[in-house]
Backbone as JSON, one array per atom type, in Angstrom:
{
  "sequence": "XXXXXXXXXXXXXXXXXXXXXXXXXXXXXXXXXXXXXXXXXXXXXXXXXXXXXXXXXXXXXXXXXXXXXXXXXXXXXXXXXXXXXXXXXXXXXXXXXXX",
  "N": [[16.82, 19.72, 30.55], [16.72, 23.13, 32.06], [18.55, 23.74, 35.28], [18.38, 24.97, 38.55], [20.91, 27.3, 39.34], [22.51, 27.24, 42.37], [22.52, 29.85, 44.46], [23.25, 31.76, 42.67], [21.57, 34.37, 42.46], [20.27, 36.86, 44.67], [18.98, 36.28, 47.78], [17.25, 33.68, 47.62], [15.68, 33.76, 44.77], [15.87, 32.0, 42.73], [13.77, 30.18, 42.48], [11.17, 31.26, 42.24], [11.78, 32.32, 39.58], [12.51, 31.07, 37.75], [10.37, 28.87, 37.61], [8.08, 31.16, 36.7], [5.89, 31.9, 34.24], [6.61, 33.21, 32.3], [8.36, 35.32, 30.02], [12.05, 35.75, 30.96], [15.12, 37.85, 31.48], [18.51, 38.11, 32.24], [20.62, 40.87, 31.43], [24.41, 41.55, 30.87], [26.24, 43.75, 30.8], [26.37, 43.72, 26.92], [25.47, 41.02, 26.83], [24.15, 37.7, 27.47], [23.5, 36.76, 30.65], [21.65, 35.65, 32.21], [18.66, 33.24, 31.54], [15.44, 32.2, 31.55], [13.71, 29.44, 31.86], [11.28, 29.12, 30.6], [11.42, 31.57, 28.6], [13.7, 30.59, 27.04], [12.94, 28.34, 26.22], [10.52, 29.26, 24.58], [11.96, 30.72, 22.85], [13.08, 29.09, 21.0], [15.22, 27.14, 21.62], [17.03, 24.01, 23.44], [17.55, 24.27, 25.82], [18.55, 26.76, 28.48], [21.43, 27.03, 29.12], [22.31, 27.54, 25.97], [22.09, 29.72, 25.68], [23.21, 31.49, 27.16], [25.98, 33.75, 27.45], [25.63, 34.62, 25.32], [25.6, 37.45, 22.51], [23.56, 39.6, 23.2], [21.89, 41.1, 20.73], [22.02, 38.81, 19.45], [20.16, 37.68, 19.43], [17.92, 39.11, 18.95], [15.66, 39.5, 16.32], [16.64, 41.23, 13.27], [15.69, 43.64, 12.35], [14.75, 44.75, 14.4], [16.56, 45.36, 15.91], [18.35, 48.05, 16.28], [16.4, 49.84, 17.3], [15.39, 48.63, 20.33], [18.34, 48.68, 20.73], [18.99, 51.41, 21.41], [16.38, 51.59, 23.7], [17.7, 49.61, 26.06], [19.85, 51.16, 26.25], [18.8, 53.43, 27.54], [18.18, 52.51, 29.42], [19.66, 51.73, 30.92], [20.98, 54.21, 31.16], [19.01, 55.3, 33.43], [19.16, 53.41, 35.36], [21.95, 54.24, 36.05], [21.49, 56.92, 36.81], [20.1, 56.0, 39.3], [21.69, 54.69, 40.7], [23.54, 56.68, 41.65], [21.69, 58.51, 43.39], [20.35, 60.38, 41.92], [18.5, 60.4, 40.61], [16.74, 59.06, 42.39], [15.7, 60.41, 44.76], [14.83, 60.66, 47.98], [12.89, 61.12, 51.02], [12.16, 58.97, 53.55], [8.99, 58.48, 55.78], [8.08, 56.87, 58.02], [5.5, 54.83, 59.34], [3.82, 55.77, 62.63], [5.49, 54.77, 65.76], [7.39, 52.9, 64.54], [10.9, 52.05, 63.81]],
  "CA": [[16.1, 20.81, 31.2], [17.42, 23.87, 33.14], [18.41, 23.25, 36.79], [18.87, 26.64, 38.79], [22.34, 27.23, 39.67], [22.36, 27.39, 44.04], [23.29, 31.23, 44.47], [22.62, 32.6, 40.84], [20.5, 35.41, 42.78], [20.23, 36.76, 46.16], [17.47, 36.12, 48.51], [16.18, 32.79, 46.62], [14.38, 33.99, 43.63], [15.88, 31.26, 41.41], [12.76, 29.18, 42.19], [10.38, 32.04, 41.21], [12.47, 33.25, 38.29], [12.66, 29.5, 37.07], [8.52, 29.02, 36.99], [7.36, 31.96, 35.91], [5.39, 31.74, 32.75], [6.92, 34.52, 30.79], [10.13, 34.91, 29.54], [12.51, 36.49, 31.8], [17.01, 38.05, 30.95], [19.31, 39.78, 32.41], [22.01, 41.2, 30.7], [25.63, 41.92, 31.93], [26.68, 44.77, 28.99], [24.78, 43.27, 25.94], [25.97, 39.6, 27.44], [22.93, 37.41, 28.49], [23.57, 36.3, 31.98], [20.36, 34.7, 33.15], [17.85, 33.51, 31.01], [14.65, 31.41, 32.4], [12.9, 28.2, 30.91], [10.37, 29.7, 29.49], [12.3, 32.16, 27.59], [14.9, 29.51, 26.31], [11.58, 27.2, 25.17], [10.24, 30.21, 23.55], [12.9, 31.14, 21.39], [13.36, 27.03, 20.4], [16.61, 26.64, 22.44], [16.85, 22.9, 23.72], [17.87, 24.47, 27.29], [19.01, 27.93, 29.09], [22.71, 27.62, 29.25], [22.87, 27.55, 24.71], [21.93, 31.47, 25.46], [23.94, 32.29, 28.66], [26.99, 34.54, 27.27], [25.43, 34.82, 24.12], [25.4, 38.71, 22.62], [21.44, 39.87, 23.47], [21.42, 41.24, 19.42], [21.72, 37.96, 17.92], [17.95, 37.26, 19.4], [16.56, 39.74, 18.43], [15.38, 40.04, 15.03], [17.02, 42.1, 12.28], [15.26, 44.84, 11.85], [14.53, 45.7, 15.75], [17.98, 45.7, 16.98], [18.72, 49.02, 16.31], [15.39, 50.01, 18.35], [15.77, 47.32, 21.19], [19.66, 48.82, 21.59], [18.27, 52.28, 22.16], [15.61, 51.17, 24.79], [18.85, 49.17, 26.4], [20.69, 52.17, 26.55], [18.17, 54.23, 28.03], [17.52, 51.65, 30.83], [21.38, 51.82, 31.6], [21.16, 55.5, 31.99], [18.17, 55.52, 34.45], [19.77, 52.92, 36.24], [23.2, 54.14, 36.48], [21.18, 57.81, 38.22], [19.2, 55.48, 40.51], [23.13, 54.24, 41.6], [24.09, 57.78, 42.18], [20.87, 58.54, 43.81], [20.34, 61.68, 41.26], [16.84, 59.74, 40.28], [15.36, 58.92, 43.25], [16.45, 60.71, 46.08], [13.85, 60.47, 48.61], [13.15, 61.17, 52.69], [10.89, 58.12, 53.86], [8.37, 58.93, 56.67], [7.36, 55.29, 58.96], [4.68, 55.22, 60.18], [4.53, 56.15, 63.98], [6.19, 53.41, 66.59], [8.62, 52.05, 63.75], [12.53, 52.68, 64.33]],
  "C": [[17.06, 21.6, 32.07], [17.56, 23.37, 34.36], [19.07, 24.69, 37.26], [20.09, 26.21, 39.65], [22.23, 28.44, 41.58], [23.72, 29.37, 43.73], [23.77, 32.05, 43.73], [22.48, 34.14, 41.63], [20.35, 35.47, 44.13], [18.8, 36.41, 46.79], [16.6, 35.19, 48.14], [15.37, 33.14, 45.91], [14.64, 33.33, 42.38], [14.43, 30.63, 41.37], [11.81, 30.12, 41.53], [10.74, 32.05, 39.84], [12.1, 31.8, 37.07], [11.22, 29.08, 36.47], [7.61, 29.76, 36.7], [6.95, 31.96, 34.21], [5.64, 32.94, 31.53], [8.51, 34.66, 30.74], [10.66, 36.53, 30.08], [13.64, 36.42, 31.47], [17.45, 38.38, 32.07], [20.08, 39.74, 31.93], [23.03, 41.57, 31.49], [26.48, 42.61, 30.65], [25.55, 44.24, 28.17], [25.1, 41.3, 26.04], [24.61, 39.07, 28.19], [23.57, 36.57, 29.63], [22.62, 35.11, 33.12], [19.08, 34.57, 31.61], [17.04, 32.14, 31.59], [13.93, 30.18, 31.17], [11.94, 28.55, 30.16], [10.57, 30.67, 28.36], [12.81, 31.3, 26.72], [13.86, 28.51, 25.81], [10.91, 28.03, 24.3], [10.5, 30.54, 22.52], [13.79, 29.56, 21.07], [15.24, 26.66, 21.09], [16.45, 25.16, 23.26], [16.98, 23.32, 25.46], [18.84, 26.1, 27.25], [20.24, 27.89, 28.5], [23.84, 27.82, 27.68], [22.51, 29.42, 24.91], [22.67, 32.04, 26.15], [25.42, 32.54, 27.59], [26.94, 34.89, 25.81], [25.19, 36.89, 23.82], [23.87, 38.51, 22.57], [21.16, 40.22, 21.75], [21.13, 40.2, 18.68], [20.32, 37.16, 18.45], [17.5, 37.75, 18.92], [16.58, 40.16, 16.88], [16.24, 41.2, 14.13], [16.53, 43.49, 12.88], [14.36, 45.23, 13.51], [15.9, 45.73, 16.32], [18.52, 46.9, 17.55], [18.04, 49.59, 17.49], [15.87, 49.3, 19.58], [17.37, 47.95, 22.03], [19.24, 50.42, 22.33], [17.71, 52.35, 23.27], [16.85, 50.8, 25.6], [19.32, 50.19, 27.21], [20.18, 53.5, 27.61], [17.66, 53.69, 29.42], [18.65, 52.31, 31.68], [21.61, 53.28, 32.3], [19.86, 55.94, 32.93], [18.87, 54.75, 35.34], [21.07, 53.71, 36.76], [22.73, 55.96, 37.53], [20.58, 57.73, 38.91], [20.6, 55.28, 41.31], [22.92, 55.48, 42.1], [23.08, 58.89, 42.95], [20.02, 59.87, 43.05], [18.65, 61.25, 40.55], [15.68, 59.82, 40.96], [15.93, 59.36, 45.0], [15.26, 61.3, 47.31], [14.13, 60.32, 50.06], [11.65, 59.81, 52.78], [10.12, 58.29, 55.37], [7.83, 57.41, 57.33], [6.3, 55.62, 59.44], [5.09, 55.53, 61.99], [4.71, 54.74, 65.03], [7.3, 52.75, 65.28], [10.15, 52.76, 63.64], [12.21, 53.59, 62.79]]
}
C-alpha cells in the first residue's frame, strides 16, 4: 500500500489527497508526479509509486490521447496567464476593519 511521502505537498494535504475517493494526478510536463490510492487501484496498479514518472499517455487509452493532450495543453496555457497575472488580475475589497 501507498504511504504518503512527509512533504510531497505544502500545507498537509497528503492526508486528504491520500483518502479521497476519486482518483486524483499531477503532472510535471506529461510526467506523473503524484498519483493517489484510489487512482493507482483504479487503473489495477498494485501501488502508486508503479505510475510515478510514468508518461501520462501510456494511461490513457488509444484512441483519447490525442484529445486528452489537447485539453492538457490548454490547461498549461491558462495556467501559465494565471502566473503572469494576464488571467486574473483582480483589486480585492475586505470587508471593513480587516488590514
Amino acid at each position: 500500500m501507498h504511504r504518503p511521502v512527509p512533504g510531497r505537498f505544502p500545507c498537509g494535504y497528503d492526508p486528504v489527497l491520500e483518502a479521497l475517493p476519486i482518483g486524483i494526478y499531477f503532472l510535471e510536463g506529461d510526467r506523473l508526479r503524484y498519483v493517489n490510492p484510489w487512482l493507482s487501484e483504479a487503473l489495477g496498479y498494485g501501488n502508486c509509486e508503479e505510475l510515478i514518472g510514468k508518461s501520462f499517455p501510456e494511461i490513457i487509452h488509444p484512441d483519447d490521447r490525442e484529445r486528452i493532450k489537447l485539453e492538457i495543453q490548454g490547461q498549461t496555457a491558462r495556467t501559465d496567464r494565471m502566473k503572469s497575472g494576464a488571467a486574473c488580475s483582480k483589486r480585492m475589497d475586505p470587508p471593513s476593519g480587516c488590514a
